[in-house]
Backbone bond lengths (Angstrom), bond angles and torsions (degrees), N, CA, C in turn:
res aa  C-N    CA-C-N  psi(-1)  N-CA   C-N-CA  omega(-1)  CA-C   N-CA-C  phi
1 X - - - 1.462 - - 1.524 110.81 -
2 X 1.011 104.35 -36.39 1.748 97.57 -175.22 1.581 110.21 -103.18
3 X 1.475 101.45 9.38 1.922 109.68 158.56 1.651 98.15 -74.45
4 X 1.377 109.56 -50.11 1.463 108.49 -163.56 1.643 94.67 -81.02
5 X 1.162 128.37 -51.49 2.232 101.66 169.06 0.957 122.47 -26.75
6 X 1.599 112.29 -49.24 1.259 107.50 -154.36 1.648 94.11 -71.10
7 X 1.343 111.31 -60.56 1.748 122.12 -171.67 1.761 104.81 -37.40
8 X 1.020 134.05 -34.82 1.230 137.56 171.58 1.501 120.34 -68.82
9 X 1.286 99.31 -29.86 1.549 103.72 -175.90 1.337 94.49 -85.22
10 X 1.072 140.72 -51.96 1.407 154.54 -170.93 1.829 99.23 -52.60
11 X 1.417 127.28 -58.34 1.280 124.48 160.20 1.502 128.92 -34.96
12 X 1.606 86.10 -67.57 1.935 89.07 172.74 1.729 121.59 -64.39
13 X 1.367 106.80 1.73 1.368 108.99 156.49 1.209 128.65 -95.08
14 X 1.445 131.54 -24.24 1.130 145.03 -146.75 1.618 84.93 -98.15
15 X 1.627 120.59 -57.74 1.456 137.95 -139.08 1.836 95.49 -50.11
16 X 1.648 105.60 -63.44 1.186 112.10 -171.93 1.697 116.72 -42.54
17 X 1.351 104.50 -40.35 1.555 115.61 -170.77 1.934 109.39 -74.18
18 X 0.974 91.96 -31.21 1.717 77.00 172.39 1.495 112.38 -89.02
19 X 1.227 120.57 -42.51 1.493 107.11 151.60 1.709 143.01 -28.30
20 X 1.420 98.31 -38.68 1.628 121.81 151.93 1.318 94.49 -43.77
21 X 1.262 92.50 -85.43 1.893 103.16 -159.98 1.386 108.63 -38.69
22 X 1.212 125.15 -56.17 1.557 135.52 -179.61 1.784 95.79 -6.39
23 X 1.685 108.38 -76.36 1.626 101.87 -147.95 1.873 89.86 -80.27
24 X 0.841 153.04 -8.30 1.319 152.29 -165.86 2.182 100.75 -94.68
25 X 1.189 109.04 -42.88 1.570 107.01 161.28 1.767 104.25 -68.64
26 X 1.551 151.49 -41.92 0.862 135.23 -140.18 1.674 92.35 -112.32
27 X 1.013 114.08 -16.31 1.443 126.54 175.41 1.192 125.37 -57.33
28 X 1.495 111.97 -33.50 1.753 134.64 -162.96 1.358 111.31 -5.71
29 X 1.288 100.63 143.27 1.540 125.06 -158.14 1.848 88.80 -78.36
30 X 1.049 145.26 137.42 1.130 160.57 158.48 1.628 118.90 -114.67
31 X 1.724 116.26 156.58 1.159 138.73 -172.86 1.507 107.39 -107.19
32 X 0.919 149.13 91.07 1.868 109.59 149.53 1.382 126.52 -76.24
33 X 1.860 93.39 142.62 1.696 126.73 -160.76 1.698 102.02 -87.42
34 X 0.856 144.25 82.42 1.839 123.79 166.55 1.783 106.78 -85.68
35 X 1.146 98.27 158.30 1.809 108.38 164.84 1.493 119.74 -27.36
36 X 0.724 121.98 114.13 1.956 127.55 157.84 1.648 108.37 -28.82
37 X 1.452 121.48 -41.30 1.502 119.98 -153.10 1.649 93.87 -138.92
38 X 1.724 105.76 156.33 1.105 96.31 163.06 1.726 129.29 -66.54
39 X 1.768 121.77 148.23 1.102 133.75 131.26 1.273 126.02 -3.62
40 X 1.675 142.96 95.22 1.612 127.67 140.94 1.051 142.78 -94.85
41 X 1.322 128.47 111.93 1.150 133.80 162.30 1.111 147.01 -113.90
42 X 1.537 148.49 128.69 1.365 130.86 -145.36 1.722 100.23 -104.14
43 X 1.428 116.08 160.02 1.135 118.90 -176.01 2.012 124.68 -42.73
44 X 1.137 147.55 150.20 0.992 132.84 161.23 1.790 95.70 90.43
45 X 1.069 119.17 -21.72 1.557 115.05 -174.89 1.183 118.48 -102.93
46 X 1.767 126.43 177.46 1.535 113.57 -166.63 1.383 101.46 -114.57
47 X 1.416 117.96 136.49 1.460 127.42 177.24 1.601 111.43 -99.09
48 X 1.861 105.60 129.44 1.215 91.17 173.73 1.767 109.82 -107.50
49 X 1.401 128.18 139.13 1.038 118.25 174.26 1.402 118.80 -133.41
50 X 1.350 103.86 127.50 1.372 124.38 -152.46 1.676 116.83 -94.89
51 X 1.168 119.09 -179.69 1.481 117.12 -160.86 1.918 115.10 167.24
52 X 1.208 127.57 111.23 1.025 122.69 -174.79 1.812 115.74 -125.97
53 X 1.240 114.14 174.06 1.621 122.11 -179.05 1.916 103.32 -104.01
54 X 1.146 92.63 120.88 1.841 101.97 162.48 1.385 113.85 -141.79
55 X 1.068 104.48 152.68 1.774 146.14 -40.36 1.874 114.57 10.32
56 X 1.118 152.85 138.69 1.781 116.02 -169.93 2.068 83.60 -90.87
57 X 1.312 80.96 -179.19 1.758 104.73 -157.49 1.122 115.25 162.65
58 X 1.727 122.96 146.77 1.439 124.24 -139.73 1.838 81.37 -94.91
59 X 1.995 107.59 153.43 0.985 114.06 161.73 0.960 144.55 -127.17
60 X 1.588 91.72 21.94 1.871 137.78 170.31 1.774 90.27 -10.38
61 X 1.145 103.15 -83.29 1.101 120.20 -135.78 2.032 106.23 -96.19
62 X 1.238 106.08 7.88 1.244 112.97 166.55 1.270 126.58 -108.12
63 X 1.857 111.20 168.43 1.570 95.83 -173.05 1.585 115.61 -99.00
64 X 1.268 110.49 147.20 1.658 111.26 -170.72 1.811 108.94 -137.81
65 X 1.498 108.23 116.45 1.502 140.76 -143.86 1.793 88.78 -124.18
66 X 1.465 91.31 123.03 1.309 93.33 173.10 1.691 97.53 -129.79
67 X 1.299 130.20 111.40 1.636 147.49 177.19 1.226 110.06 -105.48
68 X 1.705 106.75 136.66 1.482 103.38 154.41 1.573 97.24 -130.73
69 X 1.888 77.36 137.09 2.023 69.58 -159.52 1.625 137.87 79.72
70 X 0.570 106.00 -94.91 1.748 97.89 -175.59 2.121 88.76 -163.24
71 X 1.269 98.52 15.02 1.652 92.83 -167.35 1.749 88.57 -109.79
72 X 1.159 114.43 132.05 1.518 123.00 175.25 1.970 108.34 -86.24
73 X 1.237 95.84 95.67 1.650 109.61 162.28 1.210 113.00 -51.82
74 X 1.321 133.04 -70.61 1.596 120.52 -175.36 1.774 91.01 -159.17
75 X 0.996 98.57 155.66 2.263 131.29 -167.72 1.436 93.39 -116.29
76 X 0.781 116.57 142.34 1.688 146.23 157.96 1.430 127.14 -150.18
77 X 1.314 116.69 88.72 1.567 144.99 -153.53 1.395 112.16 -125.96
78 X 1.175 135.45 121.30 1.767 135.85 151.22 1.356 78.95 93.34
79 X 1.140 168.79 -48.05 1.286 154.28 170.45 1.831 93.26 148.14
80 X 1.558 118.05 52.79 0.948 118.19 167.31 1.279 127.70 -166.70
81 X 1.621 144.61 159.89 1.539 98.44 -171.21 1.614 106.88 -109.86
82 X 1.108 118.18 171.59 1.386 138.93 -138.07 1.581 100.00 -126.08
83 X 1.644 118.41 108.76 1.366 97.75 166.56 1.703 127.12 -120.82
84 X 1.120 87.61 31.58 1.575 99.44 -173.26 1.310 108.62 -73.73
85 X 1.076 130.52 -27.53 2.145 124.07 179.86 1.682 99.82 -112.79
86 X 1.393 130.45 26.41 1.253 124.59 -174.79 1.274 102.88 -90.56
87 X 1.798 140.94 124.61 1.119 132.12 154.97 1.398 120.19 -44.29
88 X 1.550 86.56 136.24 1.311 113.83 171.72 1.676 122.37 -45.07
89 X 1.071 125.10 -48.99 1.635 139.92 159.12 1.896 101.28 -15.10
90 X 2.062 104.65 -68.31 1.361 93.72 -175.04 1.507 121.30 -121.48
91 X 1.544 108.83 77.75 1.116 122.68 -162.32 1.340 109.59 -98.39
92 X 1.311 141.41 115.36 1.393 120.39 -161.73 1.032 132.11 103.46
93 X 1.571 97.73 -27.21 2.185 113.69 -163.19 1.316 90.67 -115.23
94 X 1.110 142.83 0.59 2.054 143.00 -177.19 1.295 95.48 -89.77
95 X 1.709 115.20 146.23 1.460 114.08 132.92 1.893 89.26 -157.90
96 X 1.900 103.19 134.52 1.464 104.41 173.20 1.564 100.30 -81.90
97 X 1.591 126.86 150.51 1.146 148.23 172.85 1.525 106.82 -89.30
98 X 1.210 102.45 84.80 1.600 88.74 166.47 1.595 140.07 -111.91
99 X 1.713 98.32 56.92 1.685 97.03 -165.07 1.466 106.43 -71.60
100 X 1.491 90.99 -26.47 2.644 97.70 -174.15 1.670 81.68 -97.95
101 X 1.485 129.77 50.39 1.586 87.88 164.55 1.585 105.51 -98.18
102 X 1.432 142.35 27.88 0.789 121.86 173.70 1.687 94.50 -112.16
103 X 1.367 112.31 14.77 1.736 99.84 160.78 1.354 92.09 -103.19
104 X 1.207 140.68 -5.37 1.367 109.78 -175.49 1.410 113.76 130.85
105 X 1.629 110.46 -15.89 1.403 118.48 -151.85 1.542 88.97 -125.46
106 X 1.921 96.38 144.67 1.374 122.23 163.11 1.091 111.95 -153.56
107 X 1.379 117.45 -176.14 1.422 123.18 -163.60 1.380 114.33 -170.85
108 X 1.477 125.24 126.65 1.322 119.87 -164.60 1.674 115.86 -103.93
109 X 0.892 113.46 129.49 1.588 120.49 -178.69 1.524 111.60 -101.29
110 X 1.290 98.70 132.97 1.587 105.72 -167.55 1.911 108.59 -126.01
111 X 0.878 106.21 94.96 1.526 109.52 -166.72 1.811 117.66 -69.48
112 X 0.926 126.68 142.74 1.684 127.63 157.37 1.557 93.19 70.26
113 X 1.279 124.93 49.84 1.518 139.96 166.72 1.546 104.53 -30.73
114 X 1.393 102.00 138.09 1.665 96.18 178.47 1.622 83.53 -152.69
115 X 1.905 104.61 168.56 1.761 100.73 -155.62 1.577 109.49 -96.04
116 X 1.695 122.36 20.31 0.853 137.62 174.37 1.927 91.46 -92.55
117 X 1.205 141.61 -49.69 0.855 104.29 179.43 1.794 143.78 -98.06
118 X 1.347 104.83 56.79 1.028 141.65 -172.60 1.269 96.82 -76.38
119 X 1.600 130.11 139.33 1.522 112.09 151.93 1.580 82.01 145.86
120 X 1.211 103.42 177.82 1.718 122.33 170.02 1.406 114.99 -95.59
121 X 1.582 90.43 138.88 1.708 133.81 -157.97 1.687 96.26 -103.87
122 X 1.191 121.24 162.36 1.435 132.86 172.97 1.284 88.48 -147.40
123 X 1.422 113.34 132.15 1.599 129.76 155.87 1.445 110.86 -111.90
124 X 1.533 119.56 128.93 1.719 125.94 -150.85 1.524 81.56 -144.62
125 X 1.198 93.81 131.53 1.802 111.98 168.64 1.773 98.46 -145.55
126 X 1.170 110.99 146.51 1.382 139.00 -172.27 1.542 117.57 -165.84
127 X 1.532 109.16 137.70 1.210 124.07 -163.18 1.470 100.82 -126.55
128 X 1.047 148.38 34.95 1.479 149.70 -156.33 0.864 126.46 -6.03
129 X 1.650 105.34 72.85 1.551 135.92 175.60 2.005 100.81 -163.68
130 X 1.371 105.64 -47.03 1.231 109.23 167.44 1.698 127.88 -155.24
131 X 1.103 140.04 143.66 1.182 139.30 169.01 1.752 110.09 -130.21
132 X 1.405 96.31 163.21 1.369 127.06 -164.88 1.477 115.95 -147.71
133 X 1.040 106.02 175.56 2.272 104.32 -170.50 1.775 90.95 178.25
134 X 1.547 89.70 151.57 1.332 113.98 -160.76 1.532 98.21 -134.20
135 X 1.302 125.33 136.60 1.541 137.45 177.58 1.577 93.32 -71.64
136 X 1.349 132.10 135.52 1.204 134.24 126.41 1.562 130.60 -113.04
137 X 1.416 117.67 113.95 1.488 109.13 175.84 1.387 136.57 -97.86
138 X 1.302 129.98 125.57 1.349 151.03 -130.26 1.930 91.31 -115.14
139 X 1.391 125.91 135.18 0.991 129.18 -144.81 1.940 94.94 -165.44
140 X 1.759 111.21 84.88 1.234 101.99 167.48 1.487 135.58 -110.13
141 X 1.030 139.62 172.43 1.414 134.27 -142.53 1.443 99.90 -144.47
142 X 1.333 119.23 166.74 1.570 104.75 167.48 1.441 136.96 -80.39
143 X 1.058 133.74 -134.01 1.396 125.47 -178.26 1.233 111.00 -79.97
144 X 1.692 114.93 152.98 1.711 114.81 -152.82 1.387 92.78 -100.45
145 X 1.125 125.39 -176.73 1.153 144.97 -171.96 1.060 139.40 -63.04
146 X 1.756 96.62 -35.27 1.656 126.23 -176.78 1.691 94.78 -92.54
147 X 1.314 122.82 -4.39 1.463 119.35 173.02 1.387 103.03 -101.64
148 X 1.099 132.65 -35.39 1.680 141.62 160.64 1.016 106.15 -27.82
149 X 1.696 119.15 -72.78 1.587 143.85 -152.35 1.988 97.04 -70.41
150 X 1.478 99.83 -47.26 1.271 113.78 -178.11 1.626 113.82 -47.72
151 X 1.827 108.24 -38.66 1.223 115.74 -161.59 1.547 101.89 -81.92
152 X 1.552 113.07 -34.24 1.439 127.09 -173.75 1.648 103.30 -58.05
153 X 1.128 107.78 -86.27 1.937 118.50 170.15 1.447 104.56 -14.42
154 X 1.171 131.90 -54.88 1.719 145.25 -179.57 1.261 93.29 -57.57
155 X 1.539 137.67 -72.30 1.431 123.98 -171.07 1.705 115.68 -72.30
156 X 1.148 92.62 -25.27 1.509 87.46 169.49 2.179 123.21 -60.22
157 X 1.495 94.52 -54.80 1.266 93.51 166.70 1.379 119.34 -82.73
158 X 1.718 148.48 8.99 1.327 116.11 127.53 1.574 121.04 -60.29
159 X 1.271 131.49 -20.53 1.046 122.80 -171.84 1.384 109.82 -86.53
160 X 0.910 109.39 1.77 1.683 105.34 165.54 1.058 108.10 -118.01
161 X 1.460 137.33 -16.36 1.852 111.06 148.50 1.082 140.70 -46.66
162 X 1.763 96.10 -36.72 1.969 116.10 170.62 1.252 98.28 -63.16
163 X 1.055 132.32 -50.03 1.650 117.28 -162.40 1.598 110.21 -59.22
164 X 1.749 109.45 -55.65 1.127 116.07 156.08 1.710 132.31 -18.79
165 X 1.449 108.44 -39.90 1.509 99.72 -175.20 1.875 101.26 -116.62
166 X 1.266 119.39 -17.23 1.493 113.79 178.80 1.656 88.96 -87.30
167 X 1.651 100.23 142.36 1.438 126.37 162.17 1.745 95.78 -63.49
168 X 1.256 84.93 147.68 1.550 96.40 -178.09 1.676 111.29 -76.04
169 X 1.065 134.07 -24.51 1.809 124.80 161.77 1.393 103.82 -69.31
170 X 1.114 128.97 -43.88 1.692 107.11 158.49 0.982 113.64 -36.57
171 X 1.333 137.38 -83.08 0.946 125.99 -125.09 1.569 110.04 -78.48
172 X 1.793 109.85 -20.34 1.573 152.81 -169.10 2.133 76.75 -59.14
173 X 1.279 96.80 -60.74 1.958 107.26 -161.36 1.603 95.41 -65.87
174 X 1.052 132.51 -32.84 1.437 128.68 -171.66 1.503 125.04 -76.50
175 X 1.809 107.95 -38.05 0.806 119.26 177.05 1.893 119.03 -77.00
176 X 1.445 117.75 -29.47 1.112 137.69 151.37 1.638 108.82 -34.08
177 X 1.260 97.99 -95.84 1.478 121.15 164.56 1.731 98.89 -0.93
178 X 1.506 102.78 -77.08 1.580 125.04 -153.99 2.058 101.88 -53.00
179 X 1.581 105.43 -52.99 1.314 131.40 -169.74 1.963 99.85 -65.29
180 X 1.445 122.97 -30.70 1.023 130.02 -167.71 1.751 98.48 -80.67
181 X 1.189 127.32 -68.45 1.670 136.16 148.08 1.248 109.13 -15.97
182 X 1.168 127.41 -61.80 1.420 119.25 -172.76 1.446 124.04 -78.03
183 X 1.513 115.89 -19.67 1.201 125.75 144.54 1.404 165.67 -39.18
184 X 1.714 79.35 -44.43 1.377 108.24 -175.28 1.543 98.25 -100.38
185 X 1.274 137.20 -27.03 1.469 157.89 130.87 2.063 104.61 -11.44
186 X 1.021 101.88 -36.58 1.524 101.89 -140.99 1.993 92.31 -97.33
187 X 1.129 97.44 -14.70 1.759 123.48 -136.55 1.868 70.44 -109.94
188 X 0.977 120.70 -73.46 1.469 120.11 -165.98 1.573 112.37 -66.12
189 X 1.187 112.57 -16.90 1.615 129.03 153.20 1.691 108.04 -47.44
190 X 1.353 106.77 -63.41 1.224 112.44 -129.99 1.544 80.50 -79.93
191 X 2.095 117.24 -44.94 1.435 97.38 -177.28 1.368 130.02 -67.16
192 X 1.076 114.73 3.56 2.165 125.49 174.70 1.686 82.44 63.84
193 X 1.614 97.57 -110.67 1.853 117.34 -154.67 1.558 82.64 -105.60
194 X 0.673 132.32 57.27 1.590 113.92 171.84 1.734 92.67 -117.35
195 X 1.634 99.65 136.79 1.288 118.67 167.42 1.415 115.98 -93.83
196 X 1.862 99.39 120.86 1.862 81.65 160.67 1.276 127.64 -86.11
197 X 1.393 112.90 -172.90 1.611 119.40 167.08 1.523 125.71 -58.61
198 X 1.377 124.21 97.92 1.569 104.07 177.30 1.246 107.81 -24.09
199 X 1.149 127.75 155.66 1.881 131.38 154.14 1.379 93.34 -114.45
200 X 1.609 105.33 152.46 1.485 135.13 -155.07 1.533 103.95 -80.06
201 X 1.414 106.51 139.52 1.765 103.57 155.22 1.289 122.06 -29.26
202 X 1.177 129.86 -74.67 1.604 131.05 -165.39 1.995 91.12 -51.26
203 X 1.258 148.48 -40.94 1.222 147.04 -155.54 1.534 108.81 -75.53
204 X 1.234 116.09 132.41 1.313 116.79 176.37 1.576 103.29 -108.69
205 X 1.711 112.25 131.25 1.664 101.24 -165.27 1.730 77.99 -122.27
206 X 1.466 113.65 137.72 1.111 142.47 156.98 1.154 118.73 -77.59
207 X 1.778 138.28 81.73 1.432 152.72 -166.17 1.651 108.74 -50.38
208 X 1.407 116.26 -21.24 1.498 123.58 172.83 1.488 119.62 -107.44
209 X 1.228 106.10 -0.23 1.340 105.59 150.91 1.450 144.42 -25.72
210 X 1.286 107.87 -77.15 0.996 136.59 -149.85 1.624 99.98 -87.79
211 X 1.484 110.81 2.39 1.611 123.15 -170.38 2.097 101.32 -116.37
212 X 1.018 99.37 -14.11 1.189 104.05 -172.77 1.504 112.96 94.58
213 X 1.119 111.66 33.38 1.700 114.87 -169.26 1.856 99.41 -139.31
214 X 1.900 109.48 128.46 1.196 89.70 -160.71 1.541 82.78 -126.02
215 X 1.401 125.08 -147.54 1.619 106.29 -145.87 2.190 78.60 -116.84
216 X 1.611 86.64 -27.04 1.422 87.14 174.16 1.297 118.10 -69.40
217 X 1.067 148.76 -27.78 1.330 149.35 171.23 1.725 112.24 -78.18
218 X 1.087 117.60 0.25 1.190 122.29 169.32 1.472 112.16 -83.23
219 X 1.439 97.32 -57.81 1.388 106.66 171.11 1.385 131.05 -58.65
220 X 1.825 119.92 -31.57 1.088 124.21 -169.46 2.056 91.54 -76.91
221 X 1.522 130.72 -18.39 0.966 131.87 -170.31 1.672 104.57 -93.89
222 X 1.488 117.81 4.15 1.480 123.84 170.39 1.613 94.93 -90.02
C-alpha cells in the first residue's frame, strides 16, 4: 500500500511538469537565415528576397512581416496574407512564395521595382513563444538590359520606315548636311578663343570646306 502512495504521489508530481515542458518542446528556439550579400535588381523588374527558419521547421502556421523601416511590405498571419496595414507605396507589387514554407523557407517578390525601393528589408517570423528577423538589403540599378535591347530594336525599326519613305538622295543630302554641322561644330571647339585671319574681299571662302564638305557634293546629293 504505501508502494502504490508513494507511486501516485510521484505521478501527481511528475504530471504538472511535463505539461510545462509541453509548450517549451513545441515552441523551439529558432534562427532567421537572410542572404549573405546584397539583393539586385534593376528598375521595372521583380526582386526576389529570400529568408528561411533554422533549425528548418514548418511556418505554416506562424506570422511572417516583411518591413522596410517601420513601413510593413507584406503580413502573413493565420495562414494567410493580410493587407490591411501594408503601405500604400507596395500595394499590388507583393506576393510571399510559399512552396518550402513548411521547411521554413520564403521569399518575397517585389514586382515593377522602382529606386525608391531600395534600402533594407527585415524579415520577422514569430510563433508566440519566440521570434527572430533577418536584415535583407535590396540594391536597385537602372534599366536592365532586356529594356536597353528592347529600346534599341524600337529605334532600329523607325529607322527603317524612314528609309522606306525618303528617296535615297535625300536622305544621301541629309546625311551630308548632318556630318557637315557636326564638323564644323567640332572645329570651333577645338579653336576655343582663337581668332582667324579675316580673308579678303576678292576671296570666296566655302563655309564647308574646311569640314570636308563641298557645295558640289551637296548638289551631286540633290
Amino acid at each position: 500500500m504505501e508502494l502504490i502512495g508513494l507511486s501516485c504521489h510521484l505521478f501527481s508530481f511528475l504530471v504538472p511538469i511535463l505539461f510545462l515542458e509541453i509548450p517549451t518542446l513545441a515552441s523551439g528556439k529558432f534562427s532567421v537565415i537572410g542572404p549573405t550579400g546584397p539583393i539586385q535588381a534593376s528598375v521595372g523588374e521583380v526582386a526576389e528576397l529570400p529568408c528561411y527558419l533554422s533549425p528548418t521547421q514548418s511556418a505554416e502556421h506562424m506570422g511572417v512581416v516583411w518591413f522596410q523601416s517601420t513601413r510593413v511590405v507584406h503580413l502573413y498571419q493565420d495562414g494567410e496574407d493580410q493587407f490591411g496595414d501594408q503601405d500604400p507605396n507596395y500595394q499590388g507589387r507583393t506576393e510571399l512564395v510559399r512552396d518550402s514554407i513548411s521547411s521554413g523557407n520564403v521569399t518575397l517578390k517585389i514586382r515593377d521595382m522602382r529606386f525608391l525601393d531600395e534600402g533594407s528589408y527585415k524579415c520577422h517570423f514569430e510563433n508566440g513563444f519566440n521570434q527572430d528577423e533577418a536584415d535583407v538589403m535590396l540594391k536597385v540599378s537602372g534599366y536592365s538590359h532586356k529594356e536597353e535591347s528592347d529600346e534599341l530594336d524600337w529605334m532600329d525599326w523607325v529607322t527603317f520606315l524612314i528609309s522606306l519613305f525618303l528617296p535615297w538622295r535625300m536622305t544621301t543630302t541629309l546625311f551630308t548636311l548632318f556630318k557637315g554641322l557636326c564638323c564644323c561644330q567640332n572645329q570651333r571647339l577645338l579653336l576655343g578663343s582663337e581668332r582667324s585671319p579675316k580673308p579678303s574681299p576678292q576671296s570666296s571662302v566655302d563655309p564647308m570646306a574646311g569640314c570636308g564638305i563641298t557645295q558640289a557634293a551637296l548638289e551631286d546629293g540633290l
